[in-house]
C-alpha positions as a printed Julia matrix, in Angstrom:
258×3 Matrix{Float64}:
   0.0     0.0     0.0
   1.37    3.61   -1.04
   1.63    5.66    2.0
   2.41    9.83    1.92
   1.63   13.07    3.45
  -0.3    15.01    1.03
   1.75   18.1     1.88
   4.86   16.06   -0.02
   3.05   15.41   -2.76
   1.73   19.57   -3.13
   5.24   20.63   -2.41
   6.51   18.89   -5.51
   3.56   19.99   -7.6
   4.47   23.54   -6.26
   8.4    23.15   -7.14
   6.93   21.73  -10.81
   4.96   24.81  -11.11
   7.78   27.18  -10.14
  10.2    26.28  -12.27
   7.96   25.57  -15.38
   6.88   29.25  -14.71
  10.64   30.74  -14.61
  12.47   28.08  -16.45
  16.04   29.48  -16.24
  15.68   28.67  -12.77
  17.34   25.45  -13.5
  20.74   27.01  -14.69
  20.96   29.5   -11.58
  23.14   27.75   -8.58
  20.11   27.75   -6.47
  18.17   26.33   -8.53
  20.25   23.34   -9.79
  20.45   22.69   -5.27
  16.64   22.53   -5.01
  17.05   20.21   -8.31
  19.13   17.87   -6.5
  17.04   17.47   -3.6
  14.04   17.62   -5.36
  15.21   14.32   -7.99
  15.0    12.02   -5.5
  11.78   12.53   -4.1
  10.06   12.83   -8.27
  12.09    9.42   -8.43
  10.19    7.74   -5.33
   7.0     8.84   -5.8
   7.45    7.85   -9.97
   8.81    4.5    -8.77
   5.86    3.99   -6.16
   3.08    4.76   -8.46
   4.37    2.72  -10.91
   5.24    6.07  -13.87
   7.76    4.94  -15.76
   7.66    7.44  -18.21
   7.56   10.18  -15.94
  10.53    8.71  -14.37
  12.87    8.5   -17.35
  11.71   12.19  -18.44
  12.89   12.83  -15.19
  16.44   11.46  -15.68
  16.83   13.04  -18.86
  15.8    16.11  -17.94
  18.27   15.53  -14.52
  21.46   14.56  -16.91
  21.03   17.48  -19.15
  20.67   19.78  -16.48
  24.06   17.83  -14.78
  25.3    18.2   -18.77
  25.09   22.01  -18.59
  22.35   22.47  -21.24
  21.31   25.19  -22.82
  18.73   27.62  -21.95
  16.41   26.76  -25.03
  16.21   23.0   -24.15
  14.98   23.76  -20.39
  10.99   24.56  -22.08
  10.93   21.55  -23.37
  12.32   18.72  -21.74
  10.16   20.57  -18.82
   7.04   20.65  -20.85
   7.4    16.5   -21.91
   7.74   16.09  -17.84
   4.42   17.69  -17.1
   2.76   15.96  -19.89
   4.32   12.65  -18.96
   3.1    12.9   -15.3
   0.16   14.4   -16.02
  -0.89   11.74  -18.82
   0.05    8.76  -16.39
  -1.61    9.72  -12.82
  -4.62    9.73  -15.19
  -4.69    6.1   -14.44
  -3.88    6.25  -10.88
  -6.5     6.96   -7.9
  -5.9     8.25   -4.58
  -8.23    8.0    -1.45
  -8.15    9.89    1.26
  -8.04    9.27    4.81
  -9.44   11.23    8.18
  -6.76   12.29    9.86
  -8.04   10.76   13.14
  -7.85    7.2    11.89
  -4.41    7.36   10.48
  -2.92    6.13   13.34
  -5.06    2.85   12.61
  -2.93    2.51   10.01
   0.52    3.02   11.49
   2.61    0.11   12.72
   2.85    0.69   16.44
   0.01    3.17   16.05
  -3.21    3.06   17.83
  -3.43   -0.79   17.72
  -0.14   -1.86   19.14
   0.72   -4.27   22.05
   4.4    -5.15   22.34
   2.91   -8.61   24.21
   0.36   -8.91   21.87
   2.47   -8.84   19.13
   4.89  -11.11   20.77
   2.31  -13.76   22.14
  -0.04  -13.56   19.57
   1.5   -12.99   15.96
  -1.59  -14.02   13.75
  -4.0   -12.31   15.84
  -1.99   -9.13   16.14
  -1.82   -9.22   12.08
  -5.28   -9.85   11.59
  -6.26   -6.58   13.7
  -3.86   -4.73   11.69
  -6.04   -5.51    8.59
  -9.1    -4.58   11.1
  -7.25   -0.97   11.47
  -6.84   -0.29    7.62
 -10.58   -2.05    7.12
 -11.73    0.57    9.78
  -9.37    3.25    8.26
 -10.57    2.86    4.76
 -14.69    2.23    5.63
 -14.9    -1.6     5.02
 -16.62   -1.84    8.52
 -17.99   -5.18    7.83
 -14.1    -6.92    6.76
 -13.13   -4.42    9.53
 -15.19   -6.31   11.98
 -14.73  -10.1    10.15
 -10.76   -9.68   10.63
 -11.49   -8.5    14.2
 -13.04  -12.33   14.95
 -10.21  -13.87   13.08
  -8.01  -12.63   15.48
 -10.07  -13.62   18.03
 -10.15  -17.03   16.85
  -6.51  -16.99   17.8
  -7.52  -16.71   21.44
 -10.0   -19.04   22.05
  -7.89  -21.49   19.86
  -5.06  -20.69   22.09
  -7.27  -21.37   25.7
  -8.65  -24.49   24.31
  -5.16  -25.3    24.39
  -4.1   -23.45   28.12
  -7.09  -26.02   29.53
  -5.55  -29.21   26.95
  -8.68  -29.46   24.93
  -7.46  -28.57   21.31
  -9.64  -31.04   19.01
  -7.54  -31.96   15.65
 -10.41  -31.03   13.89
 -10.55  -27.53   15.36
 -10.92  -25.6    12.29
 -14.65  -27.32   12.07
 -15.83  -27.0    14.97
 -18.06  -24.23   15.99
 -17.57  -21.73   18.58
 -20.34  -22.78   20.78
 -19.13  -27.02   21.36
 -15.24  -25.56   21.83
 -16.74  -22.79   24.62
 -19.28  -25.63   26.09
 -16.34  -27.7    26.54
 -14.73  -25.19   27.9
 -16.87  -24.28   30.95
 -17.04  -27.76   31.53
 -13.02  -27.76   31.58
 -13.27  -24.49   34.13
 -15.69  -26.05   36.75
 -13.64  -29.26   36.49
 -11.13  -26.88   38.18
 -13.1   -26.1    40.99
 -13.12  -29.7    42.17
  -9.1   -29.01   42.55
  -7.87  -28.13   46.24
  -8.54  -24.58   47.25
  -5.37  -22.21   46.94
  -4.79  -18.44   45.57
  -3.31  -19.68   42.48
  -6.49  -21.58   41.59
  -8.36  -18.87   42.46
  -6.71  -16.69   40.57
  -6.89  -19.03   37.24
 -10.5   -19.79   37.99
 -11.32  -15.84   37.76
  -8.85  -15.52   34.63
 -10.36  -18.1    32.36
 -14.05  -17.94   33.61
 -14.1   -13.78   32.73
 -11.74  -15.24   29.57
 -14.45  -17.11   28.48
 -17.66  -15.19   29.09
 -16.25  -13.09   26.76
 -15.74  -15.36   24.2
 -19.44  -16.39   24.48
 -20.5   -12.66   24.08
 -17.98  -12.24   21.4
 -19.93  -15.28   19.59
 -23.4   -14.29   20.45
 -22.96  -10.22   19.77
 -20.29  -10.29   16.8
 -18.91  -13.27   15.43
 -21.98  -15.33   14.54
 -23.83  -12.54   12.43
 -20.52  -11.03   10.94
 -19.73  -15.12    9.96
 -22.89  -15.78    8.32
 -23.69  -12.71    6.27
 -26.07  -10.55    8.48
 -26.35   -6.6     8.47
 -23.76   -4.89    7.69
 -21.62   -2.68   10.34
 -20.99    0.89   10.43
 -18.62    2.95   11.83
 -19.17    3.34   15.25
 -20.11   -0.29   15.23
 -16.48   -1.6    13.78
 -14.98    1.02   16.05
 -16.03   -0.3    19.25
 -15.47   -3.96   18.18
 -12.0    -3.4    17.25
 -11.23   -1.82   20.17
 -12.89   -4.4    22.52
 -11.28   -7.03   20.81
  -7.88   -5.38   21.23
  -8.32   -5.06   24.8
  -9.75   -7.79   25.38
  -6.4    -9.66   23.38
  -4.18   -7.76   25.16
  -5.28   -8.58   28.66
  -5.3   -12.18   27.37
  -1.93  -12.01   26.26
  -0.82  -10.58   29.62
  -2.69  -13.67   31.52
   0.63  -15.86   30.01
  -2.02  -17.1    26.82
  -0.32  -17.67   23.59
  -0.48  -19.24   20.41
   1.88  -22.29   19.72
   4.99  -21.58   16.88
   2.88  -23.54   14.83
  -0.31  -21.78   14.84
């Protein structure tokens, strides 16, 4: 995915303009400087977007200004540039996003978890792809990659309480929770102690949330209900986050080979 500031992209538009409009420019000190910084950046954004045209106008124009044209070729080779980009982003489209859900989009933006990332590698990729879903307006995939990830954790406590069926990829959500609760008040028939306590509390509130998850979210999202809007994927992906984070810091984890 192309990612830039639109104020880089208006600044090089702006230099375009300036030096189309004066185009001696080029041959004053000065000017050749701001050429030389300005190159590389025409270069990325042409090699990004794919304008290959654009890009070797670019390096002919750059070599005969490194040549020491002449004064009468600057017009041209400056009017072919303009046409070349202008003829090839004809193709391209750009979408914009709100500036409050860029960070949704940033690696070690809004959704990061140094544990989570560590403990749970799928699921912290999957609600990456829920960020730029939610970033972008697909609230529906936004919400769908949100219980993928979550998958990861249930998958993962199935295997904290040893019940991971082989077949776990077919079973439904509702058998591997039944199971279990039936797994979690087997525990209670365990000699009293804080450390049972404490697990008791951790997986019982761990999996009461799994069974909302299922009965709120993942069921209707799974089998093509109504679709979700904004605030709606919002608050899932964050409640999923959270919710995987404070998973992650109870010691649960997926396996290497999950």
């Amino acid at each position: 995915m192309l990612e830039f500031l639109a104020s880089e992209f208006y600044d090089l538009s702006r230099w375009l303009a300036k030096v189309c409009a004066n185009q001696t420019l080029l041959l004053t000190t000065k000017g050749q400087q701001e050429f030389q910084e300005v190159v590389p950046k025409l270069y990325k954004y042409c090699d990004e977007l794919g304008l290959t045209l654009s890009r070797n106008k670019i390096a002919e124009l750059a070599r005969r200004v490194n040549e020491g044209c002449q004064t009468i070729e600057i017009p041209r080779l400056l009017r072919e540039l303009d046409e070349r980009i202008h003829e090839e982003l004809q193709a391209e489209w750009f979408f914009h996003v709100a500036r409050e859900k860029v960070p949704y989009l940033r690696v070690m933006g809004a959704l990061y978890s140094e544990i989570l990332e560590s403990n749970f590698r799928f699921a912290y990729n999957e609600l990456e792809h829920a960020g730029s879903c939610y970033a972008f307006k697909e609230n529906t995939a936004c919400v769908f990659h949100s219980m993928r990830a979550l998958d990861r954790g249930l998958r993962a406590l199935a295997d904290k309480l040893e019940f991971l069926p082989a077949d776990y990829e077919s079973e439904n959500w509702k058998n591997i929770i039944d199971i279990i609760e039936k797994r979690i008040r087997k525990m209670e028939e365990e000699p009293k102690g804080a450390e049972k306590s404490a697990k008791l509390r951790f997986y019982s509130a761990l999996v009461l949330e799994f069974r909302y998850f299922k009965d709120a979210w993942r069921n209707h999202v799974s089998h093509g209900s109504d679709p979700y809007d904004e605030q709606q994927a919002h608050r899932v992906l964050v409640h999923v986050f959270d919710f995987m984070c404070e998973a992650a810091k109870g010691g649960l984890a997926e396996k290497e080979t999950a």
